[in-house]
C-alpha positions in Angstrom: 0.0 0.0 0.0 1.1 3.5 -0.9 1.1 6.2 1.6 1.5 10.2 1.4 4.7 9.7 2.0 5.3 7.8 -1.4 2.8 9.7 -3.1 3.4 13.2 -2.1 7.5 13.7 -3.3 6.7 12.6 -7.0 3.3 14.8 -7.0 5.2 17.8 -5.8 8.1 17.0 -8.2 5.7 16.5 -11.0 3.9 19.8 -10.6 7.3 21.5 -10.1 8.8 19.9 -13.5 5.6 21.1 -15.4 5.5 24.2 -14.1 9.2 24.8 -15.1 8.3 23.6 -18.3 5.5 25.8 -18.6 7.9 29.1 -17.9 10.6 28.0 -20.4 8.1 27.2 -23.1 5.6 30.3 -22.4 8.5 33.2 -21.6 11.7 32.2 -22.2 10.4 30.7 -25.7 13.5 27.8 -25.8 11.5 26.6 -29.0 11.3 29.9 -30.7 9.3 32.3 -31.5 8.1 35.5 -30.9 5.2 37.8 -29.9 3.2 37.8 -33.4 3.5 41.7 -35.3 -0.2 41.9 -35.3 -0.7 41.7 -31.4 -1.0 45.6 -31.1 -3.4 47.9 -29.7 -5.4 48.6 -32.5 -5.5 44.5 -32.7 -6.8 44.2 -29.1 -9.7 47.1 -29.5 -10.9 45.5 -32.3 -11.3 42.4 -31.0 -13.1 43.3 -27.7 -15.1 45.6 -30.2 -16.6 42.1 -31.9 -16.5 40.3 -29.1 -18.7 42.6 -27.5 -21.2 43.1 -31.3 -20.6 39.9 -32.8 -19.0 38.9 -35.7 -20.7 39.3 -39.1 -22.2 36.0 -41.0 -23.2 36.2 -44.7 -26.4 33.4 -44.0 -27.8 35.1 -41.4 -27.5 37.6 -37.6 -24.3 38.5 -36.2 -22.9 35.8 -34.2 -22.2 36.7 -31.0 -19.5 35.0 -28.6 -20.4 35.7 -25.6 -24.1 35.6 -25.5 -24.4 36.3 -21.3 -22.7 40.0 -22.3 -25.4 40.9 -24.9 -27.3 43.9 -23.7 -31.0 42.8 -24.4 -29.6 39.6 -22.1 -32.6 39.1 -19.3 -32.6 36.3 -16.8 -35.4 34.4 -16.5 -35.7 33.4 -12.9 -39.2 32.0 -11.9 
């Protein structure tokens, strides 16, 4: 039978190695790669803009991503 003691050291080490992992892939980039050119401001706005209006269809309404955020959005609690 298996006991904390077992169980815990390779649980700890596991979350450590993965969160290592995690930094060196996410911010040190050792694969490569860089932040995209198109990740600006102008980028950002525009994309909270549809977000927040939905993005255009040809077939039909706007489709809209967030659904909760819309302002005609009413809570039917009986």
């Amino acid at each position: 039978m298996l006991g904390p003691a077992k169980i815990l050291p390779g649980l700890i080490g596991s979350f450590a190695f993965a969160g290592v992992f995690w930094h060196l892939t996410r911010n040190v980039k050792i694969f490569g790669g860089t932040i995209p050119h198109t990740n600006t401001k102008e980028w950002a706005a525009e994309t909270e803009r549809r977000i927040d209006h939905g993005w255009t269809r040809e077939g039909g309404p706007p489709t809209v991503l967030n659904p909760i955020s819309r302002q005609n959005y009413k809570l039917n609690i009986d």
